[in-house]
N, C-alpha and C positions, 0 to 999 in steps of 0.2 A: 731498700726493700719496701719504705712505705711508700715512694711514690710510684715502684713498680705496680704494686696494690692497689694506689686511685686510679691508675691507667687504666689497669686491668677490672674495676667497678667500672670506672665513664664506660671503657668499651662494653659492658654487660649492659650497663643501663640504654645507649644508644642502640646495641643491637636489641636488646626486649622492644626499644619504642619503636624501632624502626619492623619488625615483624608483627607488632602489634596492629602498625597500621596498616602494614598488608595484608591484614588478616582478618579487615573489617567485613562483615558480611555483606555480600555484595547481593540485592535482588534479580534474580533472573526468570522472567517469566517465559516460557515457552510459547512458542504462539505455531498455528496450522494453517497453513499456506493451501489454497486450492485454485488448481487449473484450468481453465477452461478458455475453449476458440469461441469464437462469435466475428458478427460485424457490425460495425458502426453503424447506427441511425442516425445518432442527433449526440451534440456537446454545448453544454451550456454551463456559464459563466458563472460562477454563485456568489465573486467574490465581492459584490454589492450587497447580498440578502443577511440583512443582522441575521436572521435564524440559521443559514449556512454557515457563517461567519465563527455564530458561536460554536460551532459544533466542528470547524475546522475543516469544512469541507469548501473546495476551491471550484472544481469543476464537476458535473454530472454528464454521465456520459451512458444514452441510452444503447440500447443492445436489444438488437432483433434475438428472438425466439433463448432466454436468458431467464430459468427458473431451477436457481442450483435447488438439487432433492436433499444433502446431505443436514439431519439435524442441528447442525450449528446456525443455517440459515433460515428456522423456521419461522420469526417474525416477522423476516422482510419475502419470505413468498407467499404467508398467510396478508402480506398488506395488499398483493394483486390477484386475491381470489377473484374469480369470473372475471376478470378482463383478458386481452391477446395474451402474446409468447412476449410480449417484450418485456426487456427489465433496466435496470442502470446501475452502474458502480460509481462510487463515488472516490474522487481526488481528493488529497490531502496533501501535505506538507512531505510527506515521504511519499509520494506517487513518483517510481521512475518512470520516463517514457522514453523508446528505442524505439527504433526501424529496424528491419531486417528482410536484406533482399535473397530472394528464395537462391540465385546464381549463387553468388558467395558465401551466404548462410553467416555475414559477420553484421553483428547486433552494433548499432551507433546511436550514441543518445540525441535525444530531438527535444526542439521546446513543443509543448501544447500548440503553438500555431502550426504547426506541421500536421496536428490531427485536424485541426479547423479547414487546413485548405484541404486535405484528404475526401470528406464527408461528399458526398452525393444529393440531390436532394430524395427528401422524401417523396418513395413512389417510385423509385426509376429500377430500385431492384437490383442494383449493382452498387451495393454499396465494400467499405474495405474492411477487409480481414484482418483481425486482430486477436493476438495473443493471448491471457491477463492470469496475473497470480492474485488472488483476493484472500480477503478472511473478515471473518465478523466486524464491524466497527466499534468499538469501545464507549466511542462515543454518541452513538445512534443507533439502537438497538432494529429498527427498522432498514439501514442502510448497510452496503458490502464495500468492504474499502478495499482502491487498489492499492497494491503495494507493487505490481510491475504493469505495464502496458506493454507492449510490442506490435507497431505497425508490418503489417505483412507487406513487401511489394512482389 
């Protein structure tokens, strides 16, 4: 009888510890995801610039006629008062990038040199269509991070 009774303590004590630690609070921050089409102007490289670097951004990636309205982005449209339409999102460490050919309509992941040989130069007016999910950067209060790209072909 007594040592059915430590059995029956260890098992209480192991299942408290082991519920306890599934039960640690886990943080979860919600984050808002915004959509928007445009086309490629220009992609550049950050991952030399200590000040890109710190801030974790890899590539910048300008975008013809690119000024999100929605108040989450108000610093980084108030940083291109009076200048053109264009804008840029920035790459980071989670930036996925995909292709996607309008026939099949199936998304396939691509590295960054797939956007580089994509680009046009500036001026020709035919540049490529592309996808993006962004949302505020965290770490750059002036900057839009992507979280998805999609090459149109």
């Amino acid at each position: 009888m007594l040592c059915e009774l430590r059995k029956c303590i260890l098992v209480c004590f192991f299942l408290i510890t082991f519920l306890s630690a599934c039960g640690k609070e886990q943080s979860f921050e919600s984050e808002t995801l915004y959509f928007y089409s445009g086309e490629m102007l220009s992609l550049v490289d950050q991952r030399e610039s200590e000040y890109s670097r710190d801030r974790g951004v890899l590539y910048t990636l300008g975008l013809t006629d690119f000024r999100p309205q929605e108040p989450a982005f108000k610093k980084f449209t108030e940083s291109y008062q009076g200048t053109g339409k264009e804008g840029h999102i920035s790459f980071s460490e989670r930036t996925k990038i995909y292709s996607r050919s309008k026939a099949t309509n199936t998304k396939i992941t691509i590295p960054v040199s797939d956007l580089f040989q994509a680009l046009k130069p500036i001026g020709s007016g035919d540049y490529p269509k592309i996808e993006f999910w962004v949302t505020p950067y965290k770490k750059g209060e002036y900057d839009v991070e992507a979280v998805e790209v999609v090459l149109l072909h």
